[in-house]
Biopython code that builds the backbone (N, CA, C, O; Angstrom):
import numpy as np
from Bio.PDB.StructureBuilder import StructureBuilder

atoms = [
    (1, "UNK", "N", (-25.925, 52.278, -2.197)),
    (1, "UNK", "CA", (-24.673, 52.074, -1.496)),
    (1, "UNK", "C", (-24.282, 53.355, -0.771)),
    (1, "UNK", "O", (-24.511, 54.418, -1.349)),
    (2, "UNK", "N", (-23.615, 53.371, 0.646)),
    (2, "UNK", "CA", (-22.950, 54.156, 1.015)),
    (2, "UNK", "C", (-21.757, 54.890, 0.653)),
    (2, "UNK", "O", (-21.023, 54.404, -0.207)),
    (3, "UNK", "N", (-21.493, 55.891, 1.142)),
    (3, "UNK", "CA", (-20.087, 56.253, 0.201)),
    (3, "UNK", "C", (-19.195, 55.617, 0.933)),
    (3, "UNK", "O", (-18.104, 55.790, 0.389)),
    (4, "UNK", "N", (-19.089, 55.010, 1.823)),
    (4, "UNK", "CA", (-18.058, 54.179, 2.640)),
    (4, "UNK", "C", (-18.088, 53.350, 1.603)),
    (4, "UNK", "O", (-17.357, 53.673, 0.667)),
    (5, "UNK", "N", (-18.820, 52.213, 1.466)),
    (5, "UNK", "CA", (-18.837, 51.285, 0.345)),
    (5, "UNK", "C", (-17.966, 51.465, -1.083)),
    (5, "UNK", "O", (-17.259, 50.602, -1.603)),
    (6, "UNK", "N", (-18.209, 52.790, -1.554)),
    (6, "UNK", "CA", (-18.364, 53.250, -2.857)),
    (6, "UNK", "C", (-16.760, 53.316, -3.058)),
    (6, "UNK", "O", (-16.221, 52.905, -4.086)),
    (7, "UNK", "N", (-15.927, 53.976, -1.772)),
    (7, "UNK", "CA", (-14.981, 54.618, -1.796)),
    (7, "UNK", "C", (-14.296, 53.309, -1.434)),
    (7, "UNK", "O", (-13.128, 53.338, -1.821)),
    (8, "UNK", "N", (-14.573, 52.327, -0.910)),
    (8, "UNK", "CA", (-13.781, 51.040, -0.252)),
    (8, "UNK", "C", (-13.434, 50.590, -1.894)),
    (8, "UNK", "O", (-12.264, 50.614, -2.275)),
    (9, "UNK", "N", (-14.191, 50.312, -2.528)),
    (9, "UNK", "CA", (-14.082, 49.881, -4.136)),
    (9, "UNK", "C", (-13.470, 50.145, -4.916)),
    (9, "UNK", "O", (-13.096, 49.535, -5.918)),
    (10, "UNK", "N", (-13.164, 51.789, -4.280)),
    (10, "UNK", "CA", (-12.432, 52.680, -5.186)),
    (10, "UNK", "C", (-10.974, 51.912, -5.378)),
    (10, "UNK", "O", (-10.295, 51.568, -6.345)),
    (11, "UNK", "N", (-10.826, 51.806, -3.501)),
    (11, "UNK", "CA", (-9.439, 51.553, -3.016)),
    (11, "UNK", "C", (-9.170, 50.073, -3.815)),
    (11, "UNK", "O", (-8.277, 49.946, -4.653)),
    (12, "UNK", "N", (-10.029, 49.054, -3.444)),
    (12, "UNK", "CA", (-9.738, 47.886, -4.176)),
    (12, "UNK", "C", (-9.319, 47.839, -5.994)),
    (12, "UNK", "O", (-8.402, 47.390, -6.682)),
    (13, "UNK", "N", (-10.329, 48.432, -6.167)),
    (13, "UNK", "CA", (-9.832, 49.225, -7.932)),
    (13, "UNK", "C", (-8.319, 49.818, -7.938)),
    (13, "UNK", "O", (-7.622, 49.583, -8.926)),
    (14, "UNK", "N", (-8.022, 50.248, -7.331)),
    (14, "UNK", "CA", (-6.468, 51.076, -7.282)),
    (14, "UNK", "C", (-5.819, 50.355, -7.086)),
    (14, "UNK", "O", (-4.678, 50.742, -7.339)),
    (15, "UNK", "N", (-5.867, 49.011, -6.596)),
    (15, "UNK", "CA", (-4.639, 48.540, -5.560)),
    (15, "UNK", "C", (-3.678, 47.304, -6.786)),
    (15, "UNK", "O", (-4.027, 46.349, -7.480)),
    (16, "UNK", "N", (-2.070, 48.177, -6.450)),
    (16, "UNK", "CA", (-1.310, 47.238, -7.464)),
    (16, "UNK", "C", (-0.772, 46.442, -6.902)),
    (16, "UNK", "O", (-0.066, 47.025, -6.079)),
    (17, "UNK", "N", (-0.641, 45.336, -6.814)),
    (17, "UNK", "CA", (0.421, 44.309, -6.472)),
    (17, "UNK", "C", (1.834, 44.916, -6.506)),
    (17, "UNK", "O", (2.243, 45.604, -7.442)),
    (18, "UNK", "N", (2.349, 44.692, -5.710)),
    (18, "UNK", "CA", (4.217, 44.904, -5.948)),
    (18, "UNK", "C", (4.909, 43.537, -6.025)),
    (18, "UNK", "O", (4.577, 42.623, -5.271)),
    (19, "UNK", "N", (5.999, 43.395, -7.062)),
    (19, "UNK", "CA", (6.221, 42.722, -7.140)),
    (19, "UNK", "C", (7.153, 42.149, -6.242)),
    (19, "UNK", "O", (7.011, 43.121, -5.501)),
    (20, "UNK", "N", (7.873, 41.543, -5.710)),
    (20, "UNK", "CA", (9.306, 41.759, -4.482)),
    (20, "UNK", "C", (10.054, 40.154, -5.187)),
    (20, "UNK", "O", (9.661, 38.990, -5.259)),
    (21, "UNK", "N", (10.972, 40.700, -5.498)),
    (21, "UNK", "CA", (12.166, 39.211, -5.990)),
    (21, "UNK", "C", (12.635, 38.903, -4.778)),
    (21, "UNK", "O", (12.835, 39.800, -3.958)),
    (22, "UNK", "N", (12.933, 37.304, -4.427)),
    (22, "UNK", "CA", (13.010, 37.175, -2.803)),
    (22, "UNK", "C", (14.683, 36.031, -3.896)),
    (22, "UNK", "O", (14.976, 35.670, -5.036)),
    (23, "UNK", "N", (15.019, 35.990, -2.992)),
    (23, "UNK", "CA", (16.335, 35.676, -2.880)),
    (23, "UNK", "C", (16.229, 33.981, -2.651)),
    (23, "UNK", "O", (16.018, 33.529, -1.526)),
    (24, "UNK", "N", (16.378, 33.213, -3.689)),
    (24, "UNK", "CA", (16.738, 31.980, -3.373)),
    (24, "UNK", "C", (17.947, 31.250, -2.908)),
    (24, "UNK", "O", (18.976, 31.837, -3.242)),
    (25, "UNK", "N", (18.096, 30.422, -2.404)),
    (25, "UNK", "CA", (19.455, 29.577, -2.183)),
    (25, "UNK", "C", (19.272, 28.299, -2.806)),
    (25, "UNK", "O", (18.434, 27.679, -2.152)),
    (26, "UNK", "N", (19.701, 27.605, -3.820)),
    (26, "UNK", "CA", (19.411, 26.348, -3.939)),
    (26, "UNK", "C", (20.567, 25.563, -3.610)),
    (26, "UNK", "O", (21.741, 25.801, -3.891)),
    (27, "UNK", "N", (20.127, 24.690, -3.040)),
    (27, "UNK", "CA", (21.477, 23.580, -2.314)),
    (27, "UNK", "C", (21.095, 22.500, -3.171)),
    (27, "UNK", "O", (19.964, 22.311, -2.724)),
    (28, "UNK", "N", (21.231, 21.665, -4.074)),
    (28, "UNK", "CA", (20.998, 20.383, -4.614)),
    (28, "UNK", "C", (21.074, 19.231, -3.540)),
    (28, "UNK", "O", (21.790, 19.375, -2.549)),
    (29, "UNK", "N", (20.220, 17.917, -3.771)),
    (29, "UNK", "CA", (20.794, 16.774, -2.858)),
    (29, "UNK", "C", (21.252, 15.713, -3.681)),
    (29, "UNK", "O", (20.305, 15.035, -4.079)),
    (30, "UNK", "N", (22.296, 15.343, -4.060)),
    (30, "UNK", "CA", (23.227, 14.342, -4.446)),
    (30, "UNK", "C", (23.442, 13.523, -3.655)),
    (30, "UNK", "O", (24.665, 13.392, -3.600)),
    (31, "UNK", "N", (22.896, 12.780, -2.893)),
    (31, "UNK", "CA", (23.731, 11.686, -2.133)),
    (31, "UNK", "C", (24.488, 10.749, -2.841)),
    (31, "UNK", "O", (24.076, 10.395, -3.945)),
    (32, "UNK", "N", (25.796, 10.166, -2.275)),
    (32, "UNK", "CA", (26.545, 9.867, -2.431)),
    (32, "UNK", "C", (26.103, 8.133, -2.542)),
    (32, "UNK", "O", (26.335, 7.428, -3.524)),
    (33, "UNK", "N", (25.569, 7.782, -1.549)),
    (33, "UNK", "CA", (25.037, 6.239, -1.085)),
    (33, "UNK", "C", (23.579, 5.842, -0.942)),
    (33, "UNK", "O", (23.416, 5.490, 0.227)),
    (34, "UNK", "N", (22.640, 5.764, -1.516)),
    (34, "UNK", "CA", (21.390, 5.847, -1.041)),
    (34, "UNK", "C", (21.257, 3.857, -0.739)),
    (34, "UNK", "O", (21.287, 3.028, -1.648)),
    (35, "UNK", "N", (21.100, 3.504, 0.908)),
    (35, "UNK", "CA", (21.012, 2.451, 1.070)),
    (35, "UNK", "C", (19.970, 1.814, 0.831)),
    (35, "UNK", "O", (19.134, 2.414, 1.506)),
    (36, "UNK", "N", (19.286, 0.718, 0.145)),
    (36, "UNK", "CA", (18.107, -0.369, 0.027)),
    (36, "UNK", "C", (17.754, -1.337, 0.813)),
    (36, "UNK", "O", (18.722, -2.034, 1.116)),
    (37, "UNK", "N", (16.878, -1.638, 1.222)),
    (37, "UNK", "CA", (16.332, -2.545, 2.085)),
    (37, "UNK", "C", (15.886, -3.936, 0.947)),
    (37, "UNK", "O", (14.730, -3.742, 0.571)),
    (38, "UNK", "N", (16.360, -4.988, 0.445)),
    (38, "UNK", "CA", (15.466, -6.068, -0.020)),
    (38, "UNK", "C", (15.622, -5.599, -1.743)),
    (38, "UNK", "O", (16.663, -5.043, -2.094)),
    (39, "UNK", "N", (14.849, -5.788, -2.450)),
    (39, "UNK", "CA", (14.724, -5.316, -3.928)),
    (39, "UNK", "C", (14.785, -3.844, -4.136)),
    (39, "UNK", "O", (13.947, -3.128, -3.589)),
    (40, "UNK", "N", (15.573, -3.422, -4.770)),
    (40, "UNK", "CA", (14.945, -1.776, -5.218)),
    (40, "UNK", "C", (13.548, -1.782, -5.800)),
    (40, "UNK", "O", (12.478, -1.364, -5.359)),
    (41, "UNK", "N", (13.787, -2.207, -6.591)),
    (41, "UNK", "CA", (11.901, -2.035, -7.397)),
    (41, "UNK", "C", (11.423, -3.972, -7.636)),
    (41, "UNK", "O", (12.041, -4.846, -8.243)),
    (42, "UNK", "N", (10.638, -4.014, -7.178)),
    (42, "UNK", "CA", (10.083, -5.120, -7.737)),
    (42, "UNK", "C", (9.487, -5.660, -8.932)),
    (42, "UNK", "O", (9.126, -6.804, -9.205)),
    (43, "UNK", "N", (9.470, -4.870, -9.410)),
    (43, "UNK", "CA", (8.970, -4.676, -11.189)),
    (43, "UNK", "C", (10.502, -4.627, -11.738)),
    (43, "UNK", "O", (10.424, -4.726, -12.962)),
    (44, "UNK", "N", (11.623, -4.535, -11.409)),
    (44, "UNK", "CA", (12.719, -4.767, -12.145)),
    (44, "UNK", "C", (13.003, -6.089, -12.024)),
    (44, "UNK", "O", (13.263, -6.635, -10.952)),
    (45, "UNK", "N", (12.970, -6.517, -12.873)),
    (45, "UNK", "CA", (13.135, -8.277, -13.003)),
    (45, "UNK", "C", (15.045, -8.573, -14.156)),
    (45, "UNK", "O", (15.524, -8.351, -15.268)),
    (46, "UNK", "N", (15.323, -9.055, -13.102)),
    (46, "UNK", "CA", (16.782, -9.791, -13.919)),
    (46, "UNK", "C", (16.568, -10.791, -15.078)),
    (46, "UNK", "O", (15.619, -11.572, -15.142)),
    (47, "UNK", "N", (17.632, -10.669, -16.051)),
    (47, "UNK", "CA", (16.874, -11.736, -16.954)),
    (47, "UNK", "C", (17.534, -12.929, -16.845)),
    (47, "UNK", "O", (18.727, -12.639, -16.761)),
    (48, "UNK", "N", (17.333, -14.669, -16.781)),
    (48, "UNK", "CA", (17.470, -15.013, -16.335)),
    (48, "UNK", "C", (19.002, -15.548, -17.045)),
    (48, "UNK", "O", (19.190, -15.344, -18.245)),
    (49, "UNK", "N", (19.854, -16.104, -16.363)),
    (49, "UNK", "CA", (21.524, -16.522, -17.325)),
    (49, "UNK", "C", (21.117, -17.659, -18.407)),
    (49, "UNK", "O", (21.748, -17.622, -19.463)),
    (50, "UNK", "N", (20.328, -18.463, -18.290)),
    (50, "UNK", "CA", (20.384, -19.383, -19.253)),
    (50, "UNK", "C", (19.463, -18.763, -20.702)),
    (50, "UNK", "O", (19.247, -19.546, -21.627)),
    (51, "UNK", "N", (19.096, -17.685, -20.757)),
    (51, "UNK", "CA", (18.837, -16.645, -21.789)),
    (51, "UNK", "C", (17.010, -17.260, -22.240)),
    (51, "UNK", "O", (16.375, -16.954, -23.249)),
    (52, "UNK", "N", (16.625, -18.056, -21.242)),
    (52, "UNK", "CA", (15.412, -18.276, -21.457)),
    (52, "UNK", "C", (14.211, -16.939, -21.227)),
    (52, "UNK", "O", (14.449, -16.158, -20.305)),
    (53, "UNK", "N", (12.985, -16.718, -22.052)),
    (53, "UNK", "CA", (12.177, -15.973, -21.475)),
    (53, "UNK", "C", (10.955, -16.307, -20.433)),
    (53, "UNK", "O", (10.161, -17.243, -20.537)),
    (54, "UNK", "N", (11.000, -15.340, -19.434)),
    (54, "UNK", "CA", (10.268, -15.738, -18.300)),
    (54, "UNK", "C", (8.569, -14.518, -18.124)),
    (54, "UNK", "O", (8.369, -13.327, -18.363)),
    (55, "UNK", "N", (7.939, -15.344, -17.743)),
    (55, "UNK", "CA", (6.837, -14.893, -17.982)),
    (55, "UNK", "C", (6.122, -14.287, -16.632)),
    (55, "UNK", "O", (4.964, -13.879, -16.708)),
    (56, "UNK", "N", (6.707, -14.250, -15.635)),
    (56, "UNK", "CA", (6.338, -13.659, -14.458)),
    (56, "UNK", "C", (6.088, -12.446, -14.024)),
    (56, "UNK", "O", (6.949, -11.573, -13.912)),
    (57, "UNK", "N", (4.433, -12.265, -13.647)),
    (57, "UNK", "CA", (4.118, -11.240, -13.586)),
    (57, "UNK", "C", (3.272, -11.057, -14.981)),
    (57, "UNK", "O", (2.760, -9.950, -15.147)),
    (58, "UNK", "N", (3.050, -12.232, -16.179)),
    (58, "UNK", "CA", (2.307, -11.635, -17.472)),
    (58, "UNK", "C", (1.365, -12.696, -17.597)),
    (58, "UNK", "O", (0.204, -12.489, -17.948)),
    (59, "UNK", "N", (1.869, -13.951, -17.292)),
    (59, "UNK", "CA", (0.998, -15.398, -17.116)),
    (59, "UNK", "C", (0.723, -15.699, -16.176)),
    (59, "UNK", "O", (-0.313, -16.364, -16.160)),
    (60, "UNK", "N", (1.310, -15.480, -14.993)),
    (60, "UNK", "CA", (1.130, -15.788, -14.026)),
    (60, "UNK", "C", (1.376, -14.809, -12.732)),
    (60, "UNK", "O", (2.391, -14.170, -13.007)),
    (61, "UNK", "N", (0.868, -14.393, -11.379)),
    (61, "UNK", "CA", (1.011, -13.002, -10.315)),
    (61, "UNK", "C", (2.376, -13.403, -9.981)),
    (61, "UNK", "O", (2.860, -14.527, -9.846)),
    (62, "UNK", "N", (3.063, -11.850, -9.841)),
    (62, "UNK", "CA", (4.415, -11.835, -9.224)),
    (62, "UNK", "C", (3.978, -11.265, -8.263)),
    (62, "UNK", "O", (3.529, -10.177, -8.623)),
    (63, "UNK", "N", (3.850, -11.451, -7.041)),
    (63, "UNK", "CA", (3.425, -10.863, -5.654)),
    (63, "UNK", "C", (4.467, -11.204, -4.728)),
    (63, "UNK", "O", (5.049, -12.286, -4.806)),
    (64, "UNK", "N", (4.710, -10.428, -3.941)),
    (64, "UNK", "CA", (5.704, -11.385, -2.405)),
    (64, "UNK", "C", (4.319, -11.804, -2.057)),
    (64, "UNK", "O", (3.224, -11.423, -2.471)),
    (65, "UNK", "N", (4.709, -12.782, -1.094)),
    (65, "UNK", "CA", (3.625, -13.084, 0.387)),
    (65, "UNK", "C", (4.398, -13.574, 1.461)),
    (65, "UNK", "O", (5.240, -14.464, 1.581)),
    (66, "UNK", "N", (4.101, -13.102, 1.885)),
    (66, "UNK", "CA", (4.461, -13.153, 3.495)),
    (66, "UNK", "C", (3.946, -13.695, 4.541)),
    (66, "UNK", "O", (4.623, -14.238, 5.414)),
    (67, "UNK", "N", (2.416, -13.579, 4.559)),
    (67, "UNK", "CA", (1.886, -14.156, 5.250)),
    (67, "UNK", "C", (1.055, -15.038, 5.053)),
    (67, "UNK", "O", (0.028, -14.540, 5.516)),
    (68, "UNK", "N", (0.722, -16.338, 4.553)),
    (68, "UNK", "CA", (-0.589, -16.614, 3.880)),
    (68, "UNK", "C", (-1.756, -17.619, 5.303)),
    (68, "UNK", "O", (-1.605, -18.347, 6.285)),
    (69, "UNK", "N", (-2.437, -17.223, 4.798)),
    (69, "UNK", "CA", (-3.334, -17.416, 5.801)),
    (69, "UNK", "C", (-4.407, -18.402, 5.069)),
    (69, "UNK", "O", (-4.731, -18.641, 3.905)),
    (70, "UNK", "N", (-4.731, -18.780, 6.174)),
    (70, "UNK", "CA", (-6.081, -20.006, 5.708)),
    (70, "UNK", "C", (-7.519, -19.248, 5.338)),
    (70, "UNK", "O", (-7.971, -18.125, 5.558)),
    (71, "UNK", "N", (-7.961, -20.342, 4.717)),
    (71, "UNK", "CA", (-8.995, -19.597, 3.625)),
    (71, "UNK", "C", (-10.171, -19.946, 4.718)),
    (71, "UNK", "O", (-11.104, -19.433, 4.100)),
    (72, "UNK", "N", (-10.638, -20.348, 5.650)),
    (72, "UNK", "CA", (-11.330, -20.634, 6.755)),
    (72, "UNK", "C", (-11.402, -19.385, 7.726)),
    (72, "UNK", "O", (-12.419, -18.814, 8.120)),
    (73, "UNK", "N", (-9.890, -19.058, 8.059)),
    (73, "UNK", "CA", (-10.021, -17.515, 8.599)),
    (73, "UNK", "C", (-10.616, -16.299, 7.690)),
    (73, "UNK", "O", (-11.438, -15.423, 7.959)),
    (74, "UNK", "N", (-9.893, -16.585, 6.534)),
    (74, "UNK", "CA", (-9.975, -15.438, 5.567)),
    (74, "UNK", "C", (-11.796, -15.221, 5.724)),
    (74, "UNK", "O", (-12.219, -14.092, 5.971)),
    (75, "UNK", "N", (-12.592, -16.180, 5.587)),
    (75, "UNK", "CA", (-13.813, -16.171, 5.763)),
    (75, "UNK", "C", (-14.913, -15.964, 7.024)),
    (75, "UNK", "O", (-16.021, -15.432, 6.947)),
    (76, "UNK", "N", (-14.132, -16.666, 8.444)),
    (76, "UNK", "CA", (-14.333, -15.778, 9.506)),
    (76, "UNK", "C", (-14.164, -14.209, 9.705)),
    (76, "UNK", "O", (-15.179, -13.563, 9.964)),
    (77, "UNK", "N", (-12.865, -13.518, 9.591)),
    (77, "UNK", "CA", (-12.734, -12.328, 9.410)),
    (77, "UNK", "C", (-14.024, -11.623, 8.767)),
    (77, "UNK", "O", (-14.707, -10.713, 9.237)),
    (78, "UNK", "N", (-14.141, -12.244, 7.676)),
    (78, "UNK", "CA", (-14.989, -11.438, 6.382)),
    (78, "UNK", "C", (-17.162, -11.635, 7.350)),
    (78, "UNK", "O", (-18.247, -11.053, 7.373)),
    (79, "UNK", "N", (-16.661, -12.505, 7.747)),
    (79, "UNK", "CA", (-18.300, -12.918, 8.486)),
    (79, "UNK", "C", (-18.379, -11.946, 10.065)),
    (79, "UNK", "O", (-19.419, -11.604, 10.628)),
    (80, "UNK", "N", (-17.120, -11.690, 10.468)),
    (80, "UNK", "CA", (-17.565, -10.584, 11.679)),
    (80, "UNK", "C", (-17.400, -9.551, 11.227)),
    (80, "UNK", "O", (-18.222, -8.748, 11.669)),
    (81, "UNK", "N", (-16.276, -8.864, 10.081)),
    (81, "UNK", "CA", (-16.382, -7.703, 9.727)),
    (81, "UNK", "C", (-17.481, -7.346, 9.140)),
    (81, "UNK", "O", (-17.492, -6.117, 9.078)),
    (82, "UNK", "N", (-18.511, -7.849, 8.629)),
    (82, "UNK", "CA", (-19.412, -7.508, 7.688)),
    (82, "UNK", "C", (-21.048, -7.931, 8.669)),
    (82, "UNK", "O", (-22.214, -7.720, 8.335)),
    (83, "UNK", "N", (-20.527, -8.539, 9.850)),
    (83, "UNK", "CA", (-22.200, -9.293, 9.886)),
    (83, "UNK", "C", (-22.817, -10.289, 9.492)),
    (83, "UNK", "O", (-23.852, -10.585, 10.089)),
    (84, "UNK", "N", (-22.502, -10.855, 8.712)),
    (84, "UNK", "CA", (-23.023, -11.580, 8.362)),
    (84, "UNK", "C", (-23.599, -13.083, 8.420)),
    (84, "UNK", "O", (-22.690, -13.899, 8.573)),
    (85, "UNK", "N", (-24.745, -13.588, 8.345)),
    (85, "UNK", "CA", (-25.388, -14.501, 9.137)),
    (85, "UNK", "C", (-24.962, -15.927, 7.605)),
    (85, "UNK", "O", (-25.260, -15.695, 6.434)),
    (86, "UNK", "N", (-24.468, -16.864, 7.926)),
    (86, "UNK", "CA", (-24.365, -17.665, 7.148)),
    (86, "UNK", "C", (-25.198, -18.843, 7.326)),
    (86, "UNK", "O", (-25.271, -19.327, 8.456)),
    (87, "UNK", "N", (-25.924, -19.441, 6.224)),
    (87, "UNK", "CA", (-27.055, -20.466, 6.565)),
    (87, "UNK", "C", (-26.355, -21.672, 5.780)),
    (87, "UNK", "O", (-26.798, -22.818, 5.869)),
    (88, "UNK", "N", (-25.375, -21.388, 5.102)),
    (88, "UNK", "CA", (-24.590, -23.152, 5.109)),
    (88, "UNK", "C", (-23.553, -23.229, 5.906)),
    (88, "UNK", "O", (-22.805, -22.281, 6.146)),
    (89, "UNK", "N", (-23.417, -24.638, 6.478)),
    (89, "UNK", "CA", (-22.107, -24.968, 6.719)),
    (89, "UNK", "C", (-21.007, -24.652, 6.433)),
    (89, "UNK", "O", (-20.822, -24.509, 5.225)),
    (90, "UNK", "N", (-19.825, -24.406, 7.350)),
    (90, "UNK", "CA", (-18.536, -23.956, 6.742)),
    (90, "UNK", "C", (-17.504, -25.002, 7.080)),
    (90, "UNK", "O", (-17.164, -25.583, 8.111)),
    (91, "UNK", "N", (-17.087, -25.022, 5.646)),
    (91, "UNK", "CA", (-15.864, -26.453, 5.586)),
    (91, "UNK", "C", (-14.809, -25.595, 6.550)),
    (91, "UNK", "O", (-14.638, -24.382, 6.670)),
    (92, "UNK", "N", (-14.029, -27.004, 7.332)),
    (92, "UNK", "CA", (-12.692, -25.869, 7.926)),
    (92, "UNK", "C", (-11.953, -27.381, 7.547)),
    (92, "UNK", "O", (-12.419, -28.513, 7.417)),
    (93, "UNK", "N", (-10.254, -26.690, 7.411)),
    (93, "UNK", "CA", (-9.696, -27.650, 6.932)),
    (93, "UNK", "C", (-9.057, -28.215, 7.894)),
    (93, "UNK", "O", (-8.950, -27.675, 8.995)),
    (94, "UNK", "N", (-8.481, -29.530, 7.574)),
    (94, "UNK", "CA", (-7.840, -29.969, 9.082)),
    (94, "UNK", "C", (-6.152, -30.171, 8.571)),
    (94, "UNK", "O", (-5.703, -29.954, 7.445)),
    (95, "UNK", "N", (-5.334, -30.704, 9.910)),
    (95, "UNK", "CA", (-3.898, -30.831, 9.437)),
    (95, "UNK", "C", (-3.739, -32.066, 9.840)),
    (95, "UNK", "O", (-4.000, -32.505, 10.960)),
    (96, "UNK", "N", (-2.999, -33.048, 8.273)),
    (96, "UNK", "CA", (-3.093, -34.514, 8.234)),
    (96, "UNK", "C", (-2.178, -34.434, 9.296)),
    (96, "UNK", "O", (-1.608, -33.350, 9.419)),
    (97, "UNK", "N", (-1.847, -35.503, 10.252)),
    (97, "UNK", "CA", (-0.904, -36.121, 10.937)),
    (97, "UNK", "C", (-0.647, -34.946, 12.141)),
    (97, "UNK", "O", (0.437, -34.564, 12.581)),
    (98, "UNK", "N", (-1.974, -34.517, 12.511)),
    (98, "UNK", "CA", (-1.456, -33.501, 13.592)),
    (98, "UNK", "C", (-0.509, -33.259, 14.664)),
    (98, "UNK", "O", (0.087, -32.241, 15.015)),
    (99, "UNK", "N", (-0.527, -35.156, 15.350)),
    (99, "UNK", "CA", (-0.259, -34.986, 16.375)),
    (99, "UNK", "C", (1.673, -34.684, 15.941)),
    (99, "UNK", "O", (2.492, -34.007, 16.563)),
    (100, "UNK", "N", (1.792, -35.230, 15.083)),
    (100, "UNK", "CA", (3.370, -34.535, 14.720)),
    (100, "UNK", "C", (3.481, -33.281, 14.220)),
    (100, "UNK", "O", (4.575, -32.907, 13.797)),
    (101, "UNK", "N", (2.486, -32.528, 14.195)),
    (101, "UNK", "CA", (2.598, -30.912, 13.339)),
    (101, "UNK", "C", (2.237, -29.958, 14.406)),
    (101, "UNK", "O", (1.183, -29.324, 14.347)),
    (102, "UNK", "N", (3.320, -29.797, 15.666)),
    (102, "UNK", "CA", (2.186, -28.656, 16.543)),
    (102, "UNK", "C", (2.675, -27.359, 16.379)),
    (102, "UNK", "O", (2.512, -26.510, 17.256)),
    (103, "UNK", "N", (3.223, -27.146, 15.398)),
    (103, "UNK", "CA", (3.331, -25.787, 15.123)),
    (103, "UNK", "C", (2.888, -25.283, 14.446)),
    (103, "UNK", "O", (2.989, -24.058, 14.377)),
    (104, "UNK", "N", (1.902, -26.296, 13.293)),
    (104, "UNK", "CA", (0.882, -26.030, 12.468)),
    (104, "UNK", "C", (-0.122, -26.099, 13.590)),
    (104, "UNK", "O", (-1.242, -26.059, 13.081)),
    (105, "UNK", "N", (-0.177, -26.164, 14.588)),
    (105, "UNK", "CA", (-1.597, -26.388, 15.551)),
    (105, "UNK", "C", (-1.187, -24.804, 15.693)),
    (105, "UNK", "O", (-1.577, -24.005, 14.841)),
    (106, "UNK", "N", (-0.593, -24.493, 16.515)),
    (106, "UNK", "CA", (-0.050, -23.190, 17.323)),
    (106, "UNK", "C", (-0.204, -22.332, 15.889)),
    (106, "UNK", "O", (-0.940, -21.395, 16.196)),
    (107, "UNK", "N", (0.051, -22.239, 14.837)),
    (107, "UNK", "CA", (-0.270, -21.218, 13.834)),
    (107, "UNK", "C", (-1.105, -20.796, 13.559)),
    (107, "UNK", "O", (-1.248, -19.678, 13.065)),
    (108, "UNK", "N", (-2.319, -22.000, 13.937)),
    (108, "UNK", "CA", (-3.720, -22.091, 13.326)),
    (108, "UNK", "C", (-4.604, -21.892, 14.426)),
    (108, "UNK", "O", (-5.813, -21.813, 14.205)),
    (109, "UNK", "N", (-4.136, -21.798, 15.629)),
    (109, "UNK", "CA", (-5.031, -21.214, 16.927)),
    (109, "UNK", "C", (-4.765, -19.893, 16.999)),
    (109, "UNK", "O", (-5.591, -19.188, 17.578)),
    (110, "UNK", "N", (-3.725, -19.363, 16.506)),
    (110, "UNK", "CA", (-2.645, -18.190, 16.823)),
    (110, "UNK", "C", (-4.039, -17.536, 15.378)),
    (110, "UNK", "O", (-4.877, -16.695, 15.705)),
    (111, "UNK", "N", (-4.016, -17.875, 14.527)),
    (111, "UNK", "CA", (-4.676, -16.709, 13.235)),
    (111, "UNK", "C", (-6.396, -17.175, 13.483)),
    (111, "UNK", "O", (-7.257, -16.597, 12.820)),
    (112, "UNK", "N", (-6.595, -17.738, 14.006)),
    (112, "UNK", "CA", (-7.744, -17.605, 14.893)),
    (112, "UNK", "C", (-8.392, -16.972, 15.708)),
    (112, "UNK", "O", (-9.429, -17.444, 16.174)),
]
sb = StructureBuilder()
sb.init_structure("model")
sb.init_model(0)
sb.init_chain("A")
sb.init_seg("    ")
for serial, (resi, resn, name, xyz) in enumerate(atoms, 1):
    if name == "N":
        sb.init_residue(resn, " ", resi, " ")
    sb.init_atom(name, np.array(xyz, "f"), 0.0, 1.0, " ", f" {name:<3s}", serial, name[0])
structure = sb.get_structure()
């Protein structure tokens, strides 16, 4: 080693940290009103008035849904996202009494 080296080491060996106390401010946040959109928690479940026990969410899924979609798309989606070449037939479902349901038509061209 050089004595440049030797002596750089030295310096690193010597060197103390200082400590410096820095000055905090703490402001707390208390709000007064915190507004909710819909449920606060969805896992808080009311119990119900007629003092029966309810099993939702332990026997059976507590989920919202919002959107539910046909199981025909659900399976298109899944056949272009992935590639995939299918060698059976695919059932698609139809809507009884169409010609009176065209907003079940328009839903079902629309998630198409």
């Amino acid at each position: 080693m050089t004595s440049d080296v030797k002596d750089l080491f030295e310096y690193i060996q010597r060197y103390k940290p200082q400590k410096i106390d820095l000055e905090t401010k703490i402001k707390p946040f208390v709000p007064d009103y915190i507004p909710a959109v819909g449920e606060v928690d969805s896992f808080l479940k009311m119990p119900k008035p007629d003092g029966v026990k309810e099993d939702l969410g332990i026997t059976m899924l507590d989920e919202p849904s919002l959107n539910h979609e046909d199981k025909t798309v659900l399976e298109l989606k899944y056949i272009q996202s992935k590639n995939v070449v299918r060698s059976t037939p695919m059932t698609v479902e139809s809507i009884d009494q169409a010609d009176k349901k065209p907003k079940e038509i328009a839903r079902w061209i629309n998630s198409v």
